[in-house]
C-alpha positions as CSV (number, residue, x, y, z in Angstrom):
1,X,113.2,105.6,85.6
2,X,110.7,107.9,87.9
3,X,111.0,105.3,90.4
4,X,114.8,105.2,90.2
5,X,115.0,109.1,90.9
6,X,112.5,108.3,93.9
7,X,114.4,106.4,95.6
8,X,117.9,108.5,95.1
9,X,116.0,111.5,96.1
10,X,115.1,109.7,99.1
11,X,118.1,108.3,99.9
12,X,120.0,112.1,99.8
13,X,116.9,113.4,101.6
14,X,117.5,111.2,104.6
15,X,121.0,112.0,104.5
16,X,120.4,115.6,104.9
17,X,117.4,115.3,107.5
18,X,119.2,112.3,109.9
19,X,122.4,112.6,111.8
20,X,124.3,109.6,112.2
21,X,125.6,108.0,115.4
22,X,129.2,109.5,116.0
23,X,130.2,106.2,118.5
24,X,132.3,103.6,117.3
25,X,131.5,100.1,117.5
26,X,128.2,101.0,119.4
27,X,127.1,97.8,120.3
28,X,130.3,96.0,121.0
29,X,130.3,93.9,118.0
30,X,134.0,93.9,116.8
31,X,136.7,92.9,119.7
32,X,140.3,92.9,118.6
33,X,140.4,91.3,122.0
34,X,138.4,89.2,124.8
35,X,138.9,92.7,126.7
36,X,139.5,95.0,124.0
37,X,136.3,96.0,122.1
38,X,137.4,98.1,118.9
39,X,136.8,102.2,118.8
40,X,136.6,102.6,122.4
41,X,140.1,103.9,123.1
42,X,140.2,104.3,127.3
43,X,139.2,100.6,128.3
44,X,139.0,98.9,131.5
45,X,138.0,95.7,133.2
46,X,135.9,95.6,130.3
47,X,135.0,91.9,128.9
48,X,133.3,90.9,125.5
49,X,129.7,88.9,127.2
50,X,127.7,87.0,124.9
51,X,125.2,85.9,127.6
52,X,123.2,89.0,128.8
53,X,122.5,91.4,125.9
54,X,119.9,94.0,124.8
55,X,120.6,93.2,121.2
56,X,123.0,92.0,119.1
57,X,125.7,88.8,119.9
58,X,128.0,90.8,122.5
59,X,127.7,93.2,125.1
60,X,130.7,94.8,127.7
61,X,130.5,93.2,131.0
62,X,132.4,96.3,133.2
63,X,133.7,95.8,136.5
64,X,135.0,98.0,139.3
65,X,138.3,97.4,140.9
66,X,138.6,96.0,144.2
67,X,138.8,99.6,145.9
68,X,138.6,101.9,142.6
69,X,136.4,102.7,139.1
70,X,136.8,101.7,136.0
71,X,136.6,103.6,133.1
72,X,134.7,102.8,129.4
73,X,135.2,105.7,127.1
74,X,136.2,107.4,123.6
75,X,136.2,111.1,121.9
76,X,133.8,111.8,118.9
77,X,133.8,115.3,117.2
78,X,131.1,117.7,117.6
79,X,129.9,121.1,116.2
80,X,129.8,123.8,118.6
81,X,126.0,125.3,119.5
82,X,124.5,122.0,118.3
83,X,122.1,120.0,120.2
84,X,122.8,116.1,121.0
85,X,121.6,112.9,122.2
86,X,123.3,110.2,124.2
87,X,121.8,107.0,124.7
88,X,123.0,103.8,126.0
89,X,121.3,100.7,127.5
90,X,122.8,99.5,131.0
91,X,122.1,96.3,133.7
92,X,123.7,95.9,136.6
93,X,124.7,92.4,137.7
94,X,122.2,90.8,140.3
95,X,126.1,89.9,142.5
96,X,126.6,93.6,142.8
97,X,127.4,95.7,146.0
98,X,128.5,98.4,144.8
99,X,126.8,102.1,143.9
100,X,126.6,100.9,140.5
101,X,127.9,103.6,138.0
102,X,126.9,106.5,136.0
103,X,128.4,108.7,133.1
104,X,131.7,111.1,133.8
105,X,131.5,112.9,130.4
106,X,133.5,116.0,129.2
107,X,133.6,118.5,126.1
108,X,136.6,119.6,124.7
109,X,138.1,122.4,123.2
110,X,140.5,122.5,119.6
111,X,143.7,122.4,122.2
112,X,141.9,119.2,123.5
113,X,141.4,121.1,127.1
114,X,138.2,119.7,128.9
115,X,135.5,122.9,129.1
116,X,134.1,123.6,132.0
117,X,130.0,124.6,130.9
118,X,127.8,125.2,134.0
119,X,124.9,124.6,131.3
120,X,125.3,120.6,131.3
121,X,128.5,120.0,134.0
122,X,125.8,118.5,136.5
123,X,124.2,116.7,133.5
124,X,127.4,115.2,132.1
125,X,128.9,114.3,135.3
126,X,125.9,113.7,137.9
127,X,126.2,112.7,141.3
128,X,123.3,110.5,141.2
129,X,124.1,106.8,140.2
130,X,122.5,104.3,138.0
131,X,121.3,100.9,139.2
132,X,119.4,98.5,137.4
133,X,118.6,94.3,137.9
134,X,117.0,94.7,134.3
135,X,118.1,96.3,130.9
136,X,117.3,100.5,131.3
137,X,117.5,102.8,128.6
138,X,119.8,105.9,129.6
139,X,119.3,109.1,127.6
140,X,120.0,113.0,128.1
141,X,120.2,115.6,125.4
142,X,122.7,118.5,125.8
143,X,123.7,121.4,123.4
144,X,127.5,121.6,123.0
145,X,129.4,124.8,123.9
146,X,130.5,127.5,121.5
147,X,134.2,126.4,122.1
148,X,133.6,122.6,121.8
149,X,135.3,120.6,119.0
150,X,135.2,117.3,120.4
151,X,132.9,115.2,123.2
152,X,134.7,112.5,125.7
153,X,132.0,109.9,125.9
154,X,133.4,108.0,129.4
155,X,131.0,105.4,131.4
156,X,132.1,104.9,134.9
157,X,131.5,101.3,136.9
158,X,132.5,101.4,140.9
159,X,134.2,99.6,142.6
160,X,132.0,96.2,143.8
161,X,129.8,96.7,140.7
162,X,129.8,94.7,137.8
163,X,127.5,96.6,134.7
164,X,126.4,95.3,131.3
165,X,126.5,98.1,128.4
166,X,125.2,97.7,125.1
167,X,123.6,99.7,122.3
168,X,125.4,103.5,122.5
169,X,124.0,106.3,120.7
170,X,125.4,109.9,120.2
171,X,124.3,111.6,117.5
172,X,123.2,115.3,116.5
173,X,119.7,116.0,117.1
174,X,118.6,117.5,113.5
175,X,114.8,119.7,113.4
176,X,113.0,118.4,110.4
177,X,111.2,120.9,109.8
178,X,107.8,120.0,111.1
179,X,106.6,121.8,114.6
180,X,110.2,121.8,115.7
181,X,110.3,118.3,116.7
182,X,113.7,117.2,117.0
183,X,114.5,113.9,116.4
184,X,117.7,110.9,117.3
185,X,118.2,108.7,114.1
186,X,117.6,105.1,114.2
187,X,120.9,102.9,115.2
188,X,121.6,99.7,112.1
189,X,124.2,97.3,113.0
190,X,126.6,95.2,111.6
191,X,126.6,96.7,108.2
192,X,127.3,94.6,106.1
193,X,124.8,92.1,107.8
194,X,124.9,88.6,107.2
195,X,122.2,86.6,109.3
196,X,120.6,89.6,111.1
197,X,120.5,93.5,110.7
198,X,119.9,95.0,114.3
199,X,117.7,98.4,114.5
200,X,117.9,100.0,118.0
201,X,116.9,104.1,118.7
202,X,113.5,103.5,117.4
203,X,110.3,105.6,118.5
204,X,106.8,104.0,118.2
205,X,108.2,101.7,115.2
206,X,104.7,100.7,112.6
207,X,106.8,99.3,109.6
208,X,109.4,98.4,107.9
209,X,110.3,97.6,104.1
210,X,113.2,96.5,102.6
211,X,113.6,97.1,99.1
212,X,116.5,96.5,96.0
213,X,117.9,99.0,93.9
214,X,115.4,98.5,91.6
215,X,112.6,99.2,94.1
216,X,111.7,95.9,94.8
217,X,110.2,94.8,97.6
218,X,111.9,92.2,99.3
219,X,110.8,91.9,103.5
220,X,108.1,93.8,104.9
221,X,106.3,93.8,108.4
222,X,104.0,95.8,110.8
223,X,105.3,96.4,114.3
224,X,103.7,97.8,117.2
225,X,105.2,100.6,118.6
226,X,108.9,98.5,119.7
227,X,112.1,100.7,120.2
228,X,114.4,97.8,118.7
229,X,114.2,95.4,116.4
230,X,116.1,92.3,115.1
231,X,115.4,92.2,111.0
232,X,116.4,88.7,109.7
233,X,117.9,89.0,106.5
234,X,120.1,85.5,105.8
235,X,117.9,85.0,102.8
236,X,118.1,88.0,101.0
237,X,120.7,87.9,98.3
238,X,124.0,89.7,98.9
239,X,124.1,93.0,97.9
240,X,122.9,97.0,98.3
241,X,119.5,97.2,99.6
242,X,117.5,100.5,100.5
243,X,115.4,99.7,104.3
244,X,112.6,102.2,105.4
245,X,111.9,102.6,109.0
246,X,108.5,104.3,109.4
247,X,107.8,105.3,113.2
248,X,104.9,107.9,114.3
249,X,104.2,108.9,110.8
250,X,108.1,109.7,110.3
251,X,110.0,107.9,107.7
252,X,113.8,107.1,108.2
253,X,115.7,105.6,104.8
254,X,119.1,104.2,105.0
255,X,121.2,101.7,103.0
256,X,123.1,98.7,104.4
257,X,124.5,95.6,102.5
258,X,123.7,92.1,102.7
259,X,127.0,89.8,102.2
């Protein structure tokens, strides 16, 4: 019984600590079509790729028009005054002549007017582009406006580029409550998992255990410090399991089913 409250009190404590990713279909897993992948609602030129990823099966393969951008993006809801973190991992095709491509990002207000903030305008749409001939890990962290209600996440590819995107993160930046460290929650995908359960967001990863409902443990390993992970799980039988993500003396709990 003791260890049965342990592990519910751990569960809700995580809940209340962590912030969850607010993208949809982060890692472009789910495609209704070759060139639609599901959640992101302004898509173009956007491809499912199964050949160069960061993790995962798919990535979007993004290319720029002839003479014009084109333009990845979706709204998720914010609070106002809250600090957050976007992440997102980006390669740019080795056949590209182009600039490459960069964020072009808004907040928005209840009326669903963009905001002009001078505090993160030159953050949110920069003028610098991004270039890479090998995965890169993108990542800013902004505070949201008093005003702001929503966020339009939008990824910009110009024209001559092609650009590989996998593995978004936005989510709330929460203090736990020791030395005012603030800190992104790790990123599990699919859920339910079948073969694999992908971890990505990760600082300085040491160990993980998977455990049943009963407390259990099922899968265990050390790790050295790795910012994703790929947990194999075909074995396990199907069903609820509790997996703890311990990184730089920080513990992370979440559920995720095995099916």
């Amino acid at each position: 019984m003791k260890r049965a409250i342990y592990f519910v009190l751990l569960v809700t404590t995580s809940l209340v600590t962590y912030s969850q990713n607010l993208i949809i279909n982060p890692g472009f897993e789910t495609w209704s079509k070759v060139d639609k992948p599901a959640g992101w609602t302004h898509i173009e030129n956007c491809l499912k790729d199964s050949s160069v990823l960061n993790s995962g099966k798919y990535a979007c393969i993004h290319s720029g028009g002839t003479t014009t951008t084109s333009d990845l993006g979706q709204t998720v809801p914010v609070s106002p005054g809250k600090k957050y973190t976007l992440s997102f991992y980006y390669r740019t095709a080795v056949t590209s002549t182009g600039n490459g491509s960069r964020i072009w990002c808004y907040w928005k207000n209840s009326e669903g007017n963009s905001i002009t903030d001078p505090t993160t305008d030159d953050i949110l749409r920069p003028s610098k582009y991004i270039r890479s001939d090998s995965w890169q890990l993108f990542s800013i962290t902004i505070t949201s406006p008093a005003e702001a209600v929503a966020f339009y996440l939008e990824v910009r590819t110009y024209s001559g580029s092609k650009v590989y995107w996998d593995d978004f993160v936005f989510s709330e930046s929460v203090a736990t409550g020791d030395e005012g460290i603030l800190y992104s929650e790790p990123v599990l995908y699919p859920n339910p998992a079948s073969d694999n359960l992908f971890i990505t967001n990760i600082k300085n990863l040491q160990y993980i255990y998977i455990q049943n409902l009963k407390g259990v443990t099922v899968w265990s390993s050390a790790f050295s410090g790795e910012d994703r992970v790929t947990i194999p799980v075909a074995r396990l039988a199907n069903g609820f399991y509790i997996i703890r993500i311990c990184s730089s003396g920080k513990t992370v709990t979440r559920k995720f089913i095995k099916n």
